[in-house]
C-alpha positions in Angstrom: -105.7 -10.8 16.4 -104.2 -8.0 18.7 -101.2 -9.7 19.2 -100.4 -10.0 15.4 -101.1 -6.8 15.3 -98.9 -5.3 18.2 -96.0 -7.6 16.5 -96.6 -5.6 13.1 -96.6 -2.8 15.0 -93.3 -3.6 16.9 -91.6 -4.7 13.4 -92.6 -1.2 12.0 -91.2 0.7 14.7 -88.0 -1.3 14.8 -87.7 -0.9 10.7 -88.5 2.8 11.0 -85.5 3.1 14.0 -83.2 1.7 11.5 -84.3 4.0 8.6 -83.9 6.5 10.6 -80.4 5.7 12.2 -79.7 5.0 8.4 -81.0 8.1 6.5 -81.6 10.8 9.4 -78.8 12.5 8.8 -78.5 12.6 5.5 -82.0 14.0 5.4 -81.4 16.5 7.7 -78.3 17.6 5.8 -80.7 17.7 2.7 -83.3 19.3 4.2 -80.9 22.0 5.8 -79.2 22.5 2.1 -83.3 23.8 0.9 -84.6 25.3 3.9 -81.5 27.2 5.5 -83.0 26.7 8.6 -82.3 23.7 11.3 -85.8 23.8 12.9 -87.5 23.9 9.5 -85.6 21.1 8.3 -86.2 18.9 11.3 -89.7 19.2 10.6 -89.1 18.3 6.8 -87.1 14.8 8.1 -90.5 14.4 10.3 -92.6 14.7 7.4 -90.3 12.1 5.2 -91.0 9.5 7.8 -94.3 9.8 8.2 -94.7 9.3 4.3 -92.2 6.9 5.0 -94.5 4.8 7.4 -97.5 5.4 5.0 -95.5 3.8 2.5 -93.4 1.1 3.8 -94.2 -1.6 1.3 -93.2 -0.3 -2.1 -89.5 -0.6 -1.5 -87.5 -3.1 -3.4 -83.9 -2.6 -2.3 -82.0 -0.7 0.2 -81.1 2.2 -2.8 -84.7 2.0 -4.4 -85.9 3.4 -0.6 -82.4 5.8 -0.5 -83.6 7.6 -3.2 -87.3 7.7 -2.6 -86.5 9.4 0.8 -84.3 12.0 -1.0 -86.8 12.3 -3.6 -89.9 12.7 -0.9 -87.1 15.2 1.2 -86.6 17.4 -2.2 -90.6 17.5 -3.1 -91.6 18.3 0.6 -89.0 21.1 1.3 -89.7 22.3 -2.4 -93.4 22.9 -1.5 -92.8 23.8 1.9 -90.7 27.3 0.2 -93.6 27.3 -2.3 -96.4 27.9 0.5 -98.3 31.2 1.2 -97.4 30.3 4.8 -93.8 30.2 4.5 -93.5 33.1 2.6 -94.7 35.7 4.8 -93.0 34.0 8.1 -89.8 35.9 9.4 -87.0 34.1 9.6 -85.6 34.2 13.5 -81.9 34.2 14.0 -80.4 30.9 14.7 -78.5 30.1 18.0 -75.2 29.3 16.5 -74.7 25.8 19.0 -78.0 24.6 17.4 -76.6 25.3 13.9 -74.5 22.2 13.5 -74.2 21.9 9.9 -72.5 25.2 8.7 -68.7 24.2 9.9 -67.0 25.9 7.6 -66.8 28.4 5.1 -67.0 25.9 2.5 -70.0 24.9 3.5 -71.5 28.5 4.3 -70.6 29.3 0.1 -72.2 25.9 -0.8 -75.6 26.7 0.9 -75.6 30.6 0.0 -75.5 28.9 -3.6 -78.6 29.5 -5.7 -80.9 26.5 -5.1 -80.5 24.4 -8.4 -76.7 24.4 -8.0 -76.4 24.1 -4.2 -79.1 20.8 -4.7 -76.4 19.2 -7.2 -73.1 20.1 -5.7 -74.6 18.7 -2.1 -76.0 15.4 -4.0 -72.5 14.9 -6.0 -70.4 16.1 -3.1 -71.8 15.5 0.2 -74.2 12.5 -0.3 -71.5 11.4 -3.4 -74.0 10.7 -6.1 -72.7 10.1 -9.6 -74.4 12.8 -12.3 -76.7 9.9 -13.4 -77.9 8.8 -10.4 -78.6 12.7 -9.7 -80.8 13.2 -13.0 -83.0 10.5 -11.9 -83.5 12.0 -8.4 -84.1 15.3 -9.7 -85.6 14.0 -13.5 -83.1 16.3 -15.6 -81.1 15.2 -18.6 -77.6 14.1 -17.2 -75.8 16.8 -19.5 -77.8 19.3 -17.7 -76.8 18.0 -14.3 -73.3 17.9 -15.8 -73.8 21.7 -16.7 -75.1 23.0 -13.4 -72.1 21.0 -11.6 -70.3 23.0 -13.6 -71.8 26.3 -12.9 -72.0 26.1 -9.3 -68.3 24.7 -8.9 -67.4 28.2 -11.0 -69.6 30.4 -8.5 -68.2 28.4 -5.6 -64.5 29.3 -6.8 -65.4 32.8 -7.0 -66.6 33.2 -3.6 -64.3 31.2 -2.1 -61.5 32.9 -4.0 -62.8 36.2 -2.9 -62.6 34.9 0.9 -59.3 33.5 0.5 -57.4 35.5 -2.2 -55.6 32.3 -3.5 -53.2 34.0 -5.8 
């Protein structure tokens, strides 16, 4: 009986390496989009596969478990912000080589975005979602995705306009 047990154990570990390999990044990137903060989001990712382990079973396809780990991503770092605890911590200044995901100043005006247009232009853009697919994640009508796209691509201009005076 231990040995079945050890080769469940083995087979977990190996799928979880995978998942990881496979979604890390694009968690972390999701993560870092909500909580502005590398360490933060780090923990968020941790947090995803530990659900993740909890529930390994439920996943029908490859995209089924996709956007359950975004979905699980969004609701963690959504009550992480949310919490007593979070709220009264300072924020420390970040040592700029651990800050590996604001490269640009594209990037900087996408994540000084208010959230619920920074979450839809980094799902369209970055993880390259279609509108649909992003009002299931986030269960809002597609024409309001469709509208916040919008709105966030017109305050992303105007920043970006104001840094680089394109006319």
């Amino acid at each position: 009986m231990s040995f079945i047990m050890d080769e469940i154990s083995v087979g977990r570990n190996e799928i979880i390496s995978q998942d990881l390999d496979q979604y890390g990044n694009m968690l972390l990137r999701l993560a870092y989009s909500y909580m502005k903060n590398i360490y933060d989001a780090e923990d968020v990712v941790q947090e995803v596969f530990i659900q993740l382990l909890k529930n390994m079973d439920i996943f029908e396809s490859d995209s089924y478990k996709r956007n359950w780990l975004i979905c699980v991503a969004r609701n963690i770092c959504k009550n992480k912000l949310k919490s007593a605890w979070f709220k009264k911590c300072i924020e420390l200044e970040e040592v700029p080589c651990y800050d590996r995901y604001k490269d640009g100043n594209v990037l900087d005006s996408v994540m000084n975005l208010p959230l619920k247009y920074r979450e839809i232009i980094y799902l369209y853009y970055y993880e390259e979602y279609t509108t649909v697919e992003i009002s299931d994640l986030i269960n809002k009508k597609e024409s309001t995705v469709r509208s916040l796209l919008s709105r966030g691509r017109k305050l992303l201009k105007k920043k970006l306009k104001e840094e680089y005076d394109f006319e």
